[in-house]
PDB file of the backbone (N, CA, C, O) and the ligand in Angstrom, with CONECT records:
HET     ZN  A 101       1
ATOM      1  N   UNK A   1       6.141   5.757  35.296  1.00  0.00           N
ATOM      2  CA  UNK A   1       5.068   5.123  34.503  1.00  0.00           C
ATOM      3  C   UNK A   1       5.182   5.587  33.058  1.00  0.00           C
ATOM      4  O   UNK A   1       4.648   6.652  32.746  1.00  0.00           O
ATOM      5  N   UNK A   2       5.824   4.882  32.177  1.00  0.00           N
ATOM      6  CA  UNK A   2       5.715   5.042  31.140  1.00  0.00           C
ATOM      7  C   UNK A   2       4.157   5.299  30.159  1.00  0.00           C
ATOM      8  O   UNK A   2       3.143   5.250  30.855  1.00  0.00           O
ATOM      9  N   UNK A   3       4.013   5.463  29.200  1.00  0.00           N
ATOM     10  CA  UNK A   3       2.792   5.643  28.183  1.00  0.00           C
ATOM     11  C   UNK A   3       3.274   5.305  27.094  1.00  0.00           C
ATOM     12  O   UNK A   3       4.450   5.249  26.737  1.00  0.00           O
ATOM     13  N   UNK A   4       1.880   4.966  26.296  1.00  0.00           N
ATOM     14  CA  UNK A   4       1.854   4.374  24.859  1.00  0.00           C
ATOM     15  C   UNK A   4       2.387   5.826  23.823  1.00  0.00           C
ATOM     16  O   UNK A   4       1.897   6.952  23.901  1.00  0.00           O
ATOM     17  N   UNK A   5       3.194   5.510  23.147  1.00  0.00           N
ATOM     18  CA  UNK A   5       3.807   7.260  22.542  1.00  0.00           C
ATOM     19  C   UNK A   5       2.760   7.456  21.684  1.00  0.00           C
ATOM     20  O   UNK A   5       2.684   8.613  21.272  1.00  0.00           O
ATOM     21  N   UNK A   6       1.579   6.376  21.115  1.00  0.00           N
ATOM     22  CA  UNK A   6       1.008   6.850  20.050  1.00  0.00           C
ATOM     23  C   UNK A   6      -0.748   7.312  20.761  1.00  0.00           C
ATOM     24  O   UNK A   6      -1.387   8.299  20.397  1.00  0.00           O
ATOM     25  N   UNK A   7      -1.184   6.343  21.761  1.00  0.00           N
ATOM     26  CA  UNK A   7      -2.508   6.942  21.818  1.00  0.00           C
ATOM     27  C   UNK A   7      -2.581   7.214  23.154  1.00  0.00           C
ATOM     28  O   UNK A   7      -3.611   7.569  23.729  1.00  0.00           O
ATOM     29  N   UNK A   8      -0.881   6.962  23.962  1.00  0.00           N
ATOM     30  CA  UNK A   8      -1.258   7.919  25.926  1.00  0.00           C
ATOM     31  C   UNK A   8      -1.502   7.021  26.422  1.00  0.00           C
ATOM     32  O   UNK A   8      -1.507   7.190  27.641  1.00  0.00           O
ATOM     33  N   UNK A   9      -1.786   5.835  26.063  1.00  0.00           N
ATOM     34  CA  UNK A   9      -2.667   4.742  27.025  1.00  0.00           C
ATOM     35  C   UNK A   9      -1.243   4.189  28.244  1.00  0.00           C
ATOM     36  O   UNK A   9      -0.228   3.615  27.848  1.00  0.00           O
ATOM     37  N   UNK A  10      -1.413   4.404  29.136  1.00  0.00           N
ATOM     38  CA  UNK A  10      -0.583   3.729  30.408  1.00  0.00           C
ATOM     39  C   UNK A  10       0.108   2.092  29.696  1.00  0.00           C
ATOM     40  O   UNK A  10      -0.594   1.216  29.191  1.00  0.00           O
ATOM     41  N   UNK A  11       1.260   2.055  29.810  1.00  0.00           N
ATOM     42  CA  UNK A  11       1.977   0.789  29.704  1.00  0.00           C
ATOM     43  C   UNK A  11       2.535   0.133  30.818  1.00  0.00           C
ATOM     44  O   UNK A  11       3.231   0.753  31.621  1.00  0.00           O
ATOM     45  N   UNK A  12       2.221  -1.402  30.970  1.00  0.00           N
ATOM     46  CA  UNK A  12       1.835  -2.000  31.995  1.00  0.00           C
ATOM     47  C   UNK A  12       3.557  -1.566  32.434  1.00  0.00           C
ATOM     48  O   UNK A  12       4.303  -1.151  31.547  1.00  0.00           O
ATOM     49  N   UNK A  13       4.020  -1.707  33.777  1.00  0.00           N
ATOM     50  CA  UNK A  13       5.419  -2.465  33.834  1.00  0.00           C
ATOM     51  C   UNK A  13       5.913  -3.337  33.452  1.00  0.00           C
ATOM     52  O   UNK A  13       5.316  -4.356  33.104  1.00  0.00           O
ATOM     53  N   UNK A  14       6.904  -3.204  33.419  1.00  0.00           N
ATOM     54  CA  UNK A  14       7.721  -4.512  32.949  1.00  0.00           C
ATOM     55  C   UNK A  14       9.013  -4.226  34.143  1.00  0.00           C
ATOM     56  O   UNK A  14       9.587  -3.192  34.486  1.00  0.00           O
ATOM     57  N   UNK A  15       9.163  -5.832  34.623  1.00  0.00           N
ATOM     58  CA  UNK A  15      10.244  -6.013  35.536  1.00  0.00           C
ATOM     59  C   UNK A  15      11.574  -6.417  34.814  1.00  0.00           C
ATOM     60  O   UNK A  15      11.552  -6.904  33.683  1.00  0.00           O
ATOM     61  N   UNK A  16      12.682  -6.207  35.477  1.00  0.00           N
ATOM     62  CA  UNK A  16      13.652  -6.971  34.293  1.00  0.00           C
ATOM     63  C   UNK A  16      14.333  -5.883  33.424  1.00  0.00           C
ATOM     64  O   UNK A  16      13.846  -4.790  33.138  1.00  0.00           O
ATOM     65  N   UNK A  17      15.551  -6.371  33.051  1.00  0.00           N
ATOM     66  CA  UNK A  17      16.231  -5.822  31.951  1.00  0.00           C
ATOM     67  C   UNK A  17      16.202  -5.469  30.766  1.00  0.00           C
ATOM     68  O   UNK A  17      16.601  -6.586  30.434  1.00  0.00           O
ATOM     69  N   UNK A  18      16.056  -4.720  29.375  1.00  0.00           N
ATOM     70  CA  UNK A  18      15.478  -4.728  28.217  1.00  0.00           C
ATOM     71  C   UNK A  18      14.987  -2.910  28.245  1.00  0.00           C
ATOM     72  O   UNK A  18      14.926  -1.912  28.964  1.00  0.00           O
ATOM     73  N   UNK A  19      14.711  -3.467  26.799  1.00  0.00           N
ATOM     74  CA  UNK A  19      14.182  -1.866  26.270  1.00  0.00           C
ATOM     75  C   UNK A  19      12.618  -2.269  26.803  1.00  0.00           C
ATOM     76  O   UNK A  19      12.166  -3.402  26.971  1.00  0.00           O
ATOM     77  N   UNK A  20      11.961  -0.997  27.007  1.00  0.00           N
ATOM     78  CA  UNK A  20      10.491  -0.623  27.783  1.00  0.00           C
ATOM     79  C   UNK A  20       9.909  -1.151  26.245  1.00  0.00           C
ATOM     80  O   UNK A  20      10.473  -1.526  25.217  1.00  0.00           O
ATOM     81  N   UNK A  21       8.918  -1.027  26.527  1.00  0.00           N
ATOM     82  CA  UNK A  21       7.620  -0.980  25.084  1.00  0.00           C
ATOM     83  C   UNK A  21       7.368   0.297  24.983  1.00  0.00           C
ATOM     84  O   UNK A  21       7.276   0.934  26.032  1.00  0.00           O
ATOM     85  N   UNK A  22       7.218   0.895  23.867  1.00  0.00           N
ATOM     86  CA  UNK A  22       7.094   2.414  23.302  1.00  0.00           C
ATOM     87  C   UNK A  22       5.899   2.249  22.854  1.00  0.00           C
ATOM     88  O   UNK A  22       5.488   3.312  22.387  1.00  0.00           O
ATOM     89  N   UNK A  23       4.913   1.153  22.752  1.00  0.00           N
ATOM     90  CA  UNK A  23       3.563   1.124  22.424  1.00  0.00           C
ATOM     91  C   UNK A  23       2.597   0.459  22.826  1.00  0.00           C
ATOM     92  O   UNK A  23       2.951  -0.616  23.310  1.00  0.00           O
ATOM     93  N   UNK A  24       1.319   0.673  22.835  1.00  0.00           N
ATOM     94  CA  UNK A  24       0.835  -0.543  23.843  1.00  0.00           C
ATOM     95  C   UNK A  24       0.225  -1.578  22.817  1.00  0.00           C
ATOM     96  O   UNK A  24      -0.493  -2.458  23.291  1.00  0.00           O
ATOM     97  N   UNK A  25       0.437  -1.554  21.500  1.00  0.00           N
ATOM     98  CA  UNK A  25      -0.291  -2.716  20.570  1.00  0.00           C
ATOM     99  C   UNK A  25       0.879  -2.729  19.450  1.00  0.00           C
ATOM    100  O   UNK A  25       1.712  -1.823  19.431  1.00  0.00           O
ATOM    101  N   UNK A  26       0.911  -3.875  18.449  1.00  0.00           N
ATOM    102  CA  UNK A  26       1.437  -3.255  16.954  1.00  0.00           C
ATOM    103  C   UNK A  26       0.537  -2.235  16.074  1.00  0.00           C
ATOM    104  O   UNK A  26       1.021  -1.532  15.187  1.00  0.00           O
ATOM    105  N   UNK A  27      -0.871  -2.244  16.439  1.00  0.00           N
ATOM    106  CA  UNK A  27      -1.917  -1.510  15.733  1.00  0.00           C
ATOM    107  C   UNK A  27      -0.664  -0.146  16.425  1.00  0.00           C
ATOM    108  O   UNK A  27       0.316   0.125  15.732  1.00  0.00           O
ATOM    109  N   UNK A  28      -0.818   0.376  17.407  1.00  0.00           N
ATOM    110  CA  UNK A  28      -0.386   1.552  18.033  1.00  0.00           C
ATOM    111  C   UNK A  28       1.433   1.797  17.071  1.00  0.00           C
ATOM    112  O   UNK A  28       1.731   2.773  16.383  1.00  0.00           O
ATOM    113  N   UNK A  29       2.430   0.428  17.397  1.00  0.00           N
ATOM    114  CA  UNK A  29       3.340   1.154  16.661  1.00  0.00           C
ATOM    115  C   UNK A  29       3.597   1.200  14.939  1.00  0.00           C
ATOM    116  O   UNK A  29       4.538   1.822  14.445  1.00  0.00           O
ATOM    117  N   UNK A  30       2.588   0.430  14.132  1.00  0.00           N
ATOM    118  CA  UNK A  30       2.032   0.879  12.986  1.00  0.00           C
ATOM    119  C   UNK A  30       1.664   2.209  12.779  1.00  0.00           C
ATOM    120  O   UNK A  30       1.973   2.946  11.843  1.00  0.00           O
ATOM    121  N   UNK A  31       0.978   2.430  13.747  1.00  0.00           N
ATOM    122  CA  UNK A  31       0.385   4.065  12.974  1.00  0.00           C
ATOM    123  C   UNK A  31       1.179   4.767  13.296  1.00  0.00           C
ATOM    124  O   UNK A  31       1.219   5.686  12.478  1.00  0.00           O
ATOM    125  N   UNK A  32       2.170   4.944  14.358  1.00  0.00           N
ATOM    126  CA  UNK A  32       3.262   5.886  14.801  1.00  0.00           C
ATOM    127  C   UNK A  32       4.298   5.474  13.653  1.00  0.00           C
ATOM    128  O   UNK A  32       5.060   6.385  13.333  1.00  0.00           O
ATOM    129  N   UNK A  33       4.431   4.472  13.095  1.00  0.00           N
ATOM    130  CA  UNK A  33       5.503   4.415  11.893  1.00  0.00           C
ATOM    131  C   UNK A  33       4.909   5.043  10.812  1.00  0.00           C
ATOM    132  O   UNK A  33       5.581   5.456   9.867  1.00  0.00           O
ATOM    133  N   UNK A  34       3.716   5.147  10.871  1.00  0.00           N
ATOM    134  CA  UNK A  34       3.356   5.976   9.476  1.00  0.00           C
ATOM    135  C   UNK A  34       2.990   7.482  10.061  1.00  0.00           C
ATOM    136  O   UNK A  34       3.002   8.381   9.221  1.00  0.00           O
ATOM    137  N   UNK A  35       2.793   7.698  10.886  1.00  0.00           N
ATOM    138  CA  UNK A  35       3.078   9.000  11.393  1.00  0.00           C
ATOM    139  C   UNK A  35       3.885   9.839  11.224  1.00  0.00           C
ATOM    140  O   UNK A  35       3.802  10.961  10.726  1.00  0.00           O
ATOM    141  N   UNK A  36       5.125   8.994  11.874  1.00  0.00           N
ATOM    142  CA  UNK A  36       6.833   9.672  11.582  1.00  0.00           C
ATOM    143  C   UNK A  36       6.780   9.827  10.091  1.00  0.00           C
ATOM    144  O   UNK A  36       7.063  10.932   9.630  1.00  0.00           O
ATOM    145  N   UNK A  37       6.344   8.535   9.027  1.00  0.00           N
ATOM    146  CA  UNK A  37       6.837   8.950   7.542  1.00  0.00           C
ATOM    147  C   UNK A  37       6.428  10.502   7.165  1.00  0.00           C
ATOM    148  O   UNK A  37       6.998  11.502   6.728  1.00  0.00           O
ATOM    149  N   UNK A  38       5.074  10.106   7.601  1.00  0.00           N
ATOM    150  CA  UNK A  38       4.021  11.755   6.985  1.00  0.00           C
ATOM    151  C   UNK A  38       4.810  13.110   7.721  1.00  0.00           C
ATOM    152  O   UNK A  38       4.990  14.105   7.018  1.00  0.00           O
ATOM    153  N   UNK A  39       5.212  13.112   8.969  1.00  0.00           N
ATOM    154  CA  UNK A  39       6.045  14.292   9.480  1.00  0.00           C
ATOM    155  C   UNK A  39       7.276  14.197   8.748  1.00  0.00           C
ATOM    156  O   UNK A  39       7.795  15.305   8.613  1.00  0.00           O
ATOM    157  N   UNK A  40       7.871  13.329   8.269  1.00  0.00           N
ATOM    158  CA  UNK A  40       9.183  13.773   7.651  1.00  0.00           C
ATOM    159  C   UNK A  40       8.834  14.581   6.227  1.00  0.00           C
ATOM    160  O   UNK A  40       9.062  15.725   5.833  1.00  0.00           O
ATOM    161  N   UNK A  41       8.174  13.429   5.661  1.00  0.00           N
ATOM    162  CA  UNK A  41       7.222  14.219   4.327  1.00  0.00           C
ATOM    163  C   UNK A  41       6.535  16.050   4.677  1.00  0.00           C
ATOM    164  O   UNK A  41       6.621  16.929   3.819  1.00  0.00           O
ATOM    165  N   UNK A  42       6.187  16.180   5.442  1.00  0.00           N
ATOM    166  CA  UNK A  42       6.134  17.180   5.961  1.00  0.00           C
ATOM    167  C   UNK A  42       6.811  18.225   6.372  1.00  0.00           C
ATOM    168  O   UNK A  42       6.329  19.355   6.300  1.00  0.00           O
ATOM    169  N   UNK A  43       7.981  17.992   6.843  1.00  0.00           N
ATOM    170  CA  UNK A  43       9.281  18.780   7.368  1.00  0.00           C
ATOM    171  C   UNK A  43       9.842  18.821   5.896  1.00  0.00           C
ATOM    172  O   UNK A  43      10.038  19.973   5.508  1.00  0.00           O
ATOM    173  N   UNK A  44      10.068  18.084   5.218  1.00  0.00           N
ATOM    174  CA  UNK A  44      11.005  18.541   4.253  1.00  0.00           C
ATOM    175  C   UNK A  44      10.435  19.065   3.084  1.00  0.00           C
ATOM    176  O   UNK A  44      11.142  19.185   2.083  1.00  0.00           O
ATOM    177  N   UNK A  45       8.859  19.502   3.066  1.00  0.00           N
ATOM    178  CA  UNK A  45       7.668  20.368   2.164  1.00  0.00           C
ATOM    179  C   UNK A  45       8.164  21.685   2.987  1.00  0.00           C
ATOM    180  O   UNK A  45       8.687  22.593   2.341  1.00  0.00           O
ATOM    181  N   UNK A  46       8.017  21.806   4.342  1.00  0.00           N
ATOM    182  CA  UNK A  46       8.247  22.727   4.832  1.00  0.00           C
ATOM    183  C   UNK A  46       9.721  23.375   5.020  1.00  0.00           C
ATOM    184  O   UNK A  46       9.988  24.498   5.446  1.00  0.00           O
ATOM    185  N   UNK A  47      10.701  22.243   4.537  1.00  0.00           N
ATOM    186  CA  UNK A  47      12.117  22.781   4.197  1.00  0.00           C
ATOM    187  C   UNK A  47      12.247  23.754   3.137  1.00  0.00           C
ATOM    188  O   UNK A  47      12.632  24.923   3.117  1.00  0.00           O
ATOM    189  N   UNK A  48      11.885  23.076   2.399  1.00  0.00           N
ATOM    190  CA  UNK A  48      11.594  23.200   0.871  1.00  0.00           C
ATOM    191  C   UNK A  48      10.918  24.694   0.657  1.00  0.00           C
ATOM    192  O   UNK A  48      11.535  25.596   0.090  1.00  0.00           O
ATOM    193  N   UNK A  49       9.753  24.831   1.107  1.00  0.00           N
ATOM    194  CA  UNK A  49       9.244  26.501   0.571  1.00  0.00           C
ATOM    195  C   UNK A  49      10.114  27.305   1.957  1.00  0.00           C
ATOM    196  O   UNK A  49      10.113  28.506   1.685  1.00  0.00           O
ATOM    197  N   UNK A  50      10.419  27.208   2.527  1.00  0.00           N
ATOM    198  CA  UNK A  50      11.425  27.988   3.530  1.00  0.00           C
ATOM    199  C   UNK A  50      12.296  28.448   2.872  1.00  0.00           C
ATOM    200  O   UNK A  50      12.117  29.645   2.646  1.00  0.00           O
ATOM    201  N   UNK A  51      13.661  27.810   2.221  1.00  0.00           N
ATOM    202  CA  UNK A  51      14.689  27.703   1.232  1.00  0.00           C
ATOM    203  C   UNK A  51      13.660  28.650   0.077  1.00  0.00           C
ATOM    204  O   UNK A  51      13.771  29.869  -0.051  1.00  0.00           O
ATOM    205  N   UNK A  52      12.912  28.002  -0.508  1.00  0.00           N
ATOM    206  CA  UNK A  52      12.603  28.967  -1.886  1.00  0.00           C
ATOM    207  C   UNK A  52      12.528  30.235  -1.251  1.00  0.00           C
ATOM    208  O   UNK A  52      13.450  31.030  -1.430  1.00  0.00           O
ATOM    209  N   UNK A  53      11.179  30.656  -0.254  1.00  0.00           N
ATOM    210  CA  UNK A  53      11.081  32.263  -0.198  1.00  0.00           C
ATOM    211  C   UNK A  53      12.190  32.785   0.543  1.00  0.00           C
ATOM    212  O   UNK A  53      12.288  33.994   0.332  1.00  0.00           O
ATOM    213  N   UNK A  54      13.411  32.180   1.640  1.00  0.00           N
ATOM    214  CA  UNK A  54      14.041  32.880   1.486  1.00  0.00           C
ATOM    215  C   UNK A  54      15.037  33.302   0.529  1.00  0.00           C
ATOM    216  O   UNK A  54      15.396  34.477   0.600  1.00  0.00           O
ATOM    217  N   UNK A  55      15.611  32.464  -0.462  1.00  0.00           N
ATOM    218  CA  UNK A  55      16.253  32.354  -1.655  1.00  0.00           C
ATOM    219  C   UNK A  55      15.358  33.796  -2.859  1.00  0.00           C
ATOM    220  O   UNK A  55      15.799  34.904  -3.164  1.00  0.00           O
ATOM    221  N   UNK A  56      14.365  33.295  -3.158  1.00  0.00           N
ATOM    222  CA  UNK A  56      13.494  33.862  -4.070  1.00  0.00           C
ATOM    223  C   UNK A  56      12.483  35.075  -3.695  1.00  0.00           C
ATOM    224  O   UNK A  56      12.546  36.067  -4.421  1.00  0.00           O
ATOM    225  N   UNK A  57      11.745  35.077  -2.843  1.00  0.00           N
ATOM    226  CA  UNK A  57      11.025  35.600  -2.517  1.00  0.00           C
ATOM    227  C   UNK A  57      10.367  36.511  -1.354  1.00  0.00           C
ATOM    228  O   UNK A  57       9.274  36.978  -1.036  1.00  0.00           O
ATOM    229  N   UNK A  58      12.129  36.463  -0.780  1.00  0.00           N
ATOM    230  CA  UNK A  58      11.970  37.225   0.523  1.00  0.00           C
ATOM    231  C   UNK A  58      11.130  38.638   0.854  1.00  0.00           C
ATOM    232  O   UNK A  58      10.644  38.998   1.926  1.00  0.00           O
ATOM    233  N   UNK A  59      11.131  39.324  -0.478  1.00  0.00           N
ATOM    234  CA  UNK A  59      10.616  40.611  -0.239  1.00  0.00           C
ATOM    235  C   UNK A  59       9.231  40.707  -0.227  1.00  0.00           C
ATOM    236  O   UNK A  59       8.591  41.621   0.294  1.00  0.00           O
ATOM    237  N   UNK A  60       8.737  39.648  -0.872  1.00  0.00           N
ATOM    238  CA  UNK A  60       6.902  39.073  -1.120  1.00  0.00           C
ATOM    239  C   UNK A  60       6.344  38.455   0.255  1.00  0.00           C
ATOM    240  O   UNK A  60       5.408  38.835   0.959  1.00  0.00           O
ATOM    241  N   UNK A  61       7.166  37.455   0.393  1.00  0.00           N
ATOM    242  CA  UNK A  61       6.462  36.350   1.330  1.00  0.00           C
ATOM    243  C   UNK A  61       7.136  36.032   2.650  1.00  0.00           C
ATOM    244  O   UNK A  61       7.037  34.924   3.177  1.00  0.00           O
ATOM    245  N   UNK A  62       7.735  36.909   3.099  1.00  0.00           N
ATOM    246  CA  UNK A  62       8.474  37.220   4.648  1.00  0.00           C
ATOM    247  C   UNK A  62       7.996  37.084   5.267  1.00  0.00           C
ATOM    248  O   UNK A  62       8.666  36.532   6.140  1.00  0.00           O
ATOM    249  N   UNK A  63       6.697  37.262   5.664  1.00  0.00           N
ATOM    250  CA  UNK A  63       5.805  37.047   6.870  1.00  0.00           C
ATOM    251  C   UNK A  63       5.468  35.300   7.125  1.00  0.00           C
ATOM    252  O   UNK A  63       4.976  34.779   8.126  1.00  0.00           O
ATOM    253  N   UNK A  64       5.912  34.663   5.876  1.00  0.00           N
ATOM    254  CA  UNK A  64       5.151  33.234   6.187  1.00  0.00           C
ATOM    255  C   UNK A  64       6.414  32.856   6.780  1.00  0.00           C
ATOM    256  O   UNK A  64       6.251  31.985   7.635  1.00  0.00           O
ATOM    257  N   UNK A  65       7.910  33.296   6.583  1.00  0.00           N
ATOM    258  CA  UNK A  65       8.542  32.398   7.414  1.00  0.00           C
ATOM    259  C   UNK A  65       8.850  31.765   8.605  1.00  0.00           C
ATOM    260  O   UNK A  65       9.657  30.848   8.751  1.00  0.00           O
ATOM    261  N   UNK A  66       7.686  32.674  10.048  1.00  0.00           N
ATOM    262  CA  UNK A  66       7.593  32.960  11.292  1.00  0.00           C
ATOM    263  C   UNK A  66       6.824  31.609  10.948  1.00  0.00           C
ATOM    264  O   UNK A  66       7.234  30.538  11.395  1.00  0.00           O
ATOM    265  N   UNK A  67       5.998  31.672  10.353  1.00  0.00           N
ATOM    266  CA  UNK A  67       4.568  30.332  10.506  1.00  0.00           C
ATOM    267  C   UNK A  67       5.269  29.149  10.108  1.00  0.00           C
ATOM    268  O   UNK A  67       5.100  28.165  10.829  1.00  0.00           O
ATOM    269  N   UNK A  68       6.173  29.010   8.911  1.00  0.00           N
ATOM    270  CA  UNK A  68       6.941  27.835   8.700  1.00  0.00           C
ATOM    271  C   UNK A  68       7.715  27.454   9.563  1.00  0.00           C
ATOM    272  O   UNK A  68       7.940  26.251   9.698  1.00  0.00           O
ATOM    273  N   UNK A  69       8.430  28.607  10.523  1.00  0.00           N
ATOM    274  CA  UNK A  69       9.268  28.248  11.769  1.00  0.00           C
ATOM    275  C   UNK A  69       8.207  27.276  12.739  1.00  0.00           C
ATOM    276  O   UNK A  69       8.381  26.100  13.058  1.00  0.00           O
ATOM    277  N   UNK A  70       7.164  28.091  13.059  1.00  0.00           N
ATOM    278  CA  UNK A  70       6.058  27.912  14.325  1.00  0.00           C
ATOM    279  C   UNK A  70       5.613  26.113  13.939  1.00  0.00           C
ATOM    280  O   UNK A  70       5.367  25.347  14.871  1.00  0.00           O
ATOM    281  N   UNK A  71       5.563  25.618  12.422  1.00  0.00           N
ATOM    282  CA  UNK A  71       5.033  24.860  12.304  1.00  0.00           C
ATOM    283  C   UNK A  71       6.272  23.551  12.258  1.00  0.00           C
ATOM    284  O   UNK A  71       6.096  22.396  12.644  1.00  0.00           O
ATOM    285  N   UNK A  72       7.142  23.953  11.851  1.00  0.00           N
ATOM    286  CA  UNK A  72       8.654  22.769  11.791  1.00  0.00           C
ATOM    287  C   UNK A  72       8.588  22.501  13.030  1.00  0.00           C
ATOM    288  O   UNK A  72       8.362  21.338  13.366  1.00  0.00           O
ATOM    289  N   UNK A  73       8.839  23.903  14.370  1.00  0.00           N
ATOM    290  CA  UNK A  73       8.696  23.395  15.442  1.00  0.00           C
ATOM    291  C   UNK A  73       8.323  22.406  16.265  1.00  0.00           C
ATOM    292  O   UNK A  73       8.818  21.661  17.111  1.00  0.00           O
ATOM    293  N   UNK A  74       6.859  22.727  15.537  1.00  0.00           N
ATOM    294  CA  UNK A  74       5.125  21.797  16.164  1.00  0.00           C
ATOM    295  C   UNK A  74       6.110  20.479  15.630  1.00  0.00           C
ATOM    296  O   UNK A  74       6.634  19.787  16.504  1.00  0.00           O
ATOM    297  N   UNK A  75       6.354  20.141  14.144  1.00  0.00           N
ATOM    298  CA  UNK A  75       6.113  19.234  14.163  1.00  0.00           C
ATOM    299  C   UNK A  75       7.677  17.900  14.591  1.00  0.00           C
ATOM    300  O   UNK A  75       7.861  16.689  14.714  1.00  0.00           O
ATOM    301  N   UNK A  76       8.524  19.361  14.671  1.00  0.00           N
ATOM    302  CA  UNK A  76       9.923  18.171  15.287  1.00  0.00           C
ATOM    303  C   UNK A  76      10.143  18.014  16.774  1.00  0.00           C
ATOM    304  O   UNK A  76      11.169  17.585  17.302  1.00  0.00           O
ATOM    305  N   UNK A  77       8.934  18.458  17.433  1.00  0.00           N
ATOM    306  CA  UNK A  77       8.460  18.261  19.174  1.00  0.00           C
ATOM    307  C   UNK A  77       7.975  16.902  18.986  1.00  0.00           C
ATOM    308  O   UNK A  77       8.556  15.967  19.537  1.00  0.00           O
ATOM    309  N   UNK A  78       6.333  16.613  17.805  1.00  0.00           N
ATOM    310  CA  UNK A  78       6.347  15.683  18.013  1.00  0.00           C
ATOM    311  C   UNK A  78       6.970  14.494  17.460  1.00  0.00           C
ATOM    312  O   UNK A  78       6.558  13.394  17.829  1.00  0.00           O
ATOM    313  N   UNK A  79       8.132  14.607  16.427  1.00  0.00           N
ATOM    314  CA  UNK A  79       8.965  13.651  15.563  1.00  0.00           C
ATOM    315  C   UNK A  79       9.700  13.016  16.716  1.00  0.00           C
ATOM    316  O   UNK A  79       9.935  11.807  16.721  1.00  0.00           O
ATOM    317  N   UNK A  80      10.243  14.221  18.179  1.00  0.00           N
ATOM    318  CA  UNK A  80      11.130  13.332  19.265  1.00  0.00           C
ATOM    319  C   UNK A  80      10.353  12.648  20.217  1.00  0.00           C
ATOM    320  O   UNK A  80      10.826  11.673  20.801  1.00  0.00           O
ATOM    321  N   UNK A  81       8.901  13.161  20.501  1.00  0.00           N
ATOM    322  CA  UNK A  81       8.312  12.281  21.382  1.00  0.00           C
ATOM    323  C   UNK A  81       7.824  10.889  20.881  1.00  0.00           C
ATOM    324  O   UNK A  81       7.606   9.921  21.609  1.00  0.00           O
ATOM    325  N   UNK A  82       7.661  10.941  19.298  1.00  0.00           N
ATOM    326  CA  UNK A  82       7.461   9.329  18.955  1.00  0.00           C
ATOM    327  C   UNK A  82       9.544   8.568  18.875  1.00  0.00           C
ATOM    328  O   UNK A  82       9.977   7.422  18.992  1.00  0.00           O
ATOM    329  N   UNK A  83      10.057   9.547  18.698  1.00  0.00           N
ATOM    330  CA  UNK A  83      11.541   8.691  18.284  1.00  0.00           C
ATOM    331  C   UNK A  83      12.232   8.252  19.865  1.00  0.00           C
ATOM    332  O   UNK A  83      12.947   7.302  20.184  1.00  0.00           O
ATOM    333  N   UNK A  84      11.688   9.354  20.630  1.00  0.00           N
ATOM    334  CA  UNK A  84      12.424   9.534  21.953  1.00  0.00           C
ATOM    335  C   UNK A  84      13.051   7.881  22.657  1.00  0.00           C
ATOM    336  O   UNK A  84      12.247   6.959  22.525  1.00  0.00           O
ATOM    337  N   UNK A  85      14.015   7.632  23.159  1.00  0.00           N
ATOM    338  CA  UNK A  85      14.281   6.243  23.178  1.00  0.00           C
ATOM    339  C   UNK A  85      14.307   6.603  25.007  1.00  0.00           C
ATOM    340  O   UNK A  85      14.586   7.503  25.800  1.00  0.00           O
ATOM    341  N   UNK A  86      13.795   5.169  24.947  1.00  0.00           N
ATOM    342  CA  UNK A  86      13.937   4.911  26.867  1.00  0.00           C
ATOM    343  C   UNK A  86      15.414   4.746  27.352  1.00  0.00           C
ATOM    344  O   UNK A  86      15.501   4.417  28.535  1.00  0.00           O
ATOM    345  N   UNK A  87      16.714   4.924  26.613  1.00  0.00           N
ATOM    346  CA  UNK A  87      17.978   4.762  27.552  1.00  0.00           C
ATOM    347  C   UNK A  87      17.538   6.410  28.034  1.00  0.00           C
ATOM    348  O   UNK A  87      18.385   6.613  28.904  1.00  0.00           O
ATOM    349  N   UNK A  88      17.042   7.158  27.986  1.00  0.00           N
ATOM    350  CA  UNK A  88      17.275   8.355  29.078  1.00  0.00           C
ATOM    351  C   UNK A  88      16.452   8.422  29.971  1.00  0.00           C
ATOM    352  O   UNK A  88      15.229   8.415  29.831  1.00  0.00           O
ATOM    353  N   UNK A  89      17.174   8.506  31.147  1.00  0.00           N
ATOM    354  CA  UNK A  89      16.497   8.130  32.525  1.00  0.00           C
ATOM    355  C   UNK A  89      16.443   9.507  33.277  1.00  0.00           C
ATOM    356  O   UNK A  89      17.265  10.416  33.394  1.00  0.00           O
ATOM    357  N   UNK A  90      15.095   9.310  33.769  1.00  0.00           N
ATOM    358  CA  UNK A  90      14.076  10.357  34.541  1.00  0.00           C
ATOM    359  C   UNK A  90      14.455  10.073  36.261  1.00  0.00           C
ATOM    360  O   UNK A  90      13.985   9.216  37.009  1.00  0.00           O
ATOM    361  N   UNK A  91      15.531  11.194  36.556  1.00  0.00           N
ATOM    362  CA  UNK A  91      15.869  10.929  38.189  1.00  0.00           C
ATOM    363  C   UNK A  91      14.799  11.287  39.117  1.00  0.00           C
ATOM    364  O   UNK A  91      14.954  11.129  40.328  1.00  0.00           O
TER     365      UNK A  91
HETATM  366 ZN    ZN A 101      -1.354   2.803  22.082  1.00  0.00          ZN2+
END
């Protein structure tokens, strides 16, 4: 049983050959397209002061790089569950 990647909602079956639906409305894969933009925008803010304090500022601001890790994490878990494509099959 697949789900809607953006709000969970159960997606009906579909019989037949083809890619699944990854959403259950266009409202649903609209906002997951602007979702992904804002997490990329995001990941690469969080590239970005990673690179500076370790470059610049390692001896000051060392402790934030655990939280910049903790948070790239968070957010490239959910960058694959909206990108994740249905050719991989669940035995
Ligand atoms: Zn939905």
């Amino acid at each position: 049983m697949s789900k809607c990647r953006k709000c969970g909602r159960t997606l009906p079956e579909r019989a037949g050959p083809g890619r699944k639906p990854a959403y259950c409305s266009p409202g649903c894969r609209r906002a997951a397209e602007y979702e992904l933009r804002r997490i990329q925008r995001a990941l690469e803010a969080l590239e970005d002061e990673h690179r500076d304090i370790r470059l610049n500022w390692s001896q000051v601001f060392a402790d934030r790089l655990p939280l910049l890790e903790a948070e790239r994490d968070r957010l490239e878990t959910r960058l694959r569950e909206l990108l994740d494509d249905d050719t991989e099959t669940h035995a």
